[in-house]
N, C-alpha and C positions, 0 to 999 in steps of 0.2 A: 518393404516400405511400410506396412500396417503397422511391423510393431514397431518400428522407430514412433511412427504414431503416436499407438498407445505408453510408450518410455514417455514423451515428452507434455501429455497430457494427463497423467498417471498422478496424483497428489502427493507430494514427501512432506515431512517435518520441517516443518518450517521455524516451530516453536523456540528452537535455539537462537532465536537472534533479538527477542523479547527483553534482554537486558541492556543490549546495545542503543537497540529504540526507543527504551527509557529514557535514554539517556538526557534524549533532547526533548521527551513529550511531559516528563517530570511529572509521573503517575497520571496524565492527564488522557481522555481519549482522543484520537486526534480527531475525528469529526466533530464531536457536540465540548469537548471540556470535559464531562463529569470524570469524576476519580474512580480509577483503575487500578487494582490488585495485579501486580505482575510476580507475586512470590506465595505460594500460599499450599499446602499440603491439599488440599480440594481444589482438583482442575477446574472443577464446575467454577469454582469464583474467578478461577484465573482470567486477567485480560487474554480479547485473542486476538492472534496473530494475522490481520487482514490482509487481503491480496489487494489494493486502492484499485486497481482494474481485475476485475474478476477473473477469478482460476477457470470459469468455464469458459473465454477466449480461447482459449487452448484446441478447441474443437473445432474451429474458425480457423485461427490462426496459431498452427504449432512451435510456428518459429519463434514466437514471442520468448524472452524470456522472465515470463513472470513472477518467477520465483527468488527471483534476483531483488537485494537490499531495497535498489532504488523504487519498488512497487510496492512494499512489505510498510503497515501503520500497525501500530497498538489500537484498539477497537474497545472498548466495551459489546456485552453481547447485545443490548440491544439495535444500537445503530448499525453492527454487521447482521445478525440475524433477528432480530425482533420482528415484532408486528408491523412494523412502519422500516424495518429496517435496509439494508443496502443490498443484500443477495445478489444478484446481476445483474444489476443496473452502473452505469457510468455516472461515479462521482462527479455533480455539478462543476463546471471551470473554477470559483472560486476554492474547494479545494483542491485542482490541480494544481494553481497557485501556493497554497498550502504547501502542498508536495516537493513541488519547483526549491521552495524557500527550506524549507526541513533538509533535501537534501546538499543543496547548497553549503546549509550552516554546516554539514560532517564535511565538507570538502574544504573549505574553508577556515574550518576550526582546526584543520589538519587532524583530525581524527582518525583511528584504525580502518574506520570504512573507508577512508577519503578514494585510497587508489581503486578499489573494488567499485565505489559508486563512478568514477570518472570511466573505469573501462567498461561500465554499463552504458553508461547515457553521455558520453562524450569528451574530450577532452577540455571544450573551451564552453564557458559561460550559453555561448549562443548554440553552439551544437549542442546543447542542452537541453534548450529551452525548446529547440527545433526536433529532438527525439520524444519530449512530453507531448508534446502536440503532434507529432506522427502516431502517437498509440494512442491519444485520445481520438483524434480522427477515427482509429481502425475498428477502437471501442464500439466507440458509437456509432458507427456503421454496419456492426455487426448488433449491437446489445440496445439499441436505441434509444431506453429509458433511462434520463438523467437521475441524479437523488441526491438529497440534503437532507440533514439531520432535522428532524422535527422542530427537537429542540436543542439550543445552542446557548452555552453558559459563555460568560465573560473567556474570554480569550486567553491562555497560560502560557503559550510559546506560539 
């Protein structure tokens, strides 16, 4: 049982799907707006690949599956790891909302993701909206501390 544990807690690349997420944040980061490098020979510039509910859940709760599309935002590094940034903490509700509508729009837009994010987070509209709010629950009862971007530029998507 330990190491199923540590398999399911264990970190993998997640960076392959940075083009897809693009798609819909259109260079933008999704917490604050500012402009994001998603292509660039220096990792160091590159946007990263955020878990919207932290990857340290995982320790808490292994069954989650966070690694999965419907959790995964384009970041800038300051608002995922900065000084004021998000690290473990449970993104505030109005980005879950955020979240809710982001992936809505690939299911909707009938997108490559669409069937991938439906067999994540639900079939129907409300079993959707009713699986975001079960992991925010789980978040924050495990991780306690909400977060918001410091600062928040005009809105892009």
């Amino acid at each position: 049982m330990q190491a199923v544990h540590f398999y399911r807690t264990r970190r993998i690349n997640i960076s392959s799907s940075r083009d897809s997420l693009n798609g819909y944040q259109k260079g933008k980061c999704f917490y604050c707006f500012r402009d994001i490098v998603i292509d660039s020979p220096d990792q160091d510039q590159m946007a990263d690949v955020d878990h919207f509910f932290p990857h340290v859940l995982l320790q808490a709760h292994p069954e989650m599956n966070l690694n999965g599309v419907w959790n995964l935002v384009l970041s800038c590094k300051e608002c995922n790891r900065g000084e004021d940034g998000k690290f473990a903490s449970v993104p505030d509700l109005y980005l879950l909302k955020r979240l809710w509508t982001r992936n809505e729009f690939f299911i909707k837009s009938h997108h490559p993701l669409r069937e991938t994010l439906k067999n994540q987070t639900g079939l129907t509209d409300q079993s959707r909206i009713v699986f975001l709010q079960k992991m925010d629950s789980l978040a924050i009862g495990s991780l306690i501390h909400r977060w918001k971007p410091r600062i928040e530029l005009e809105p892009a998507f």
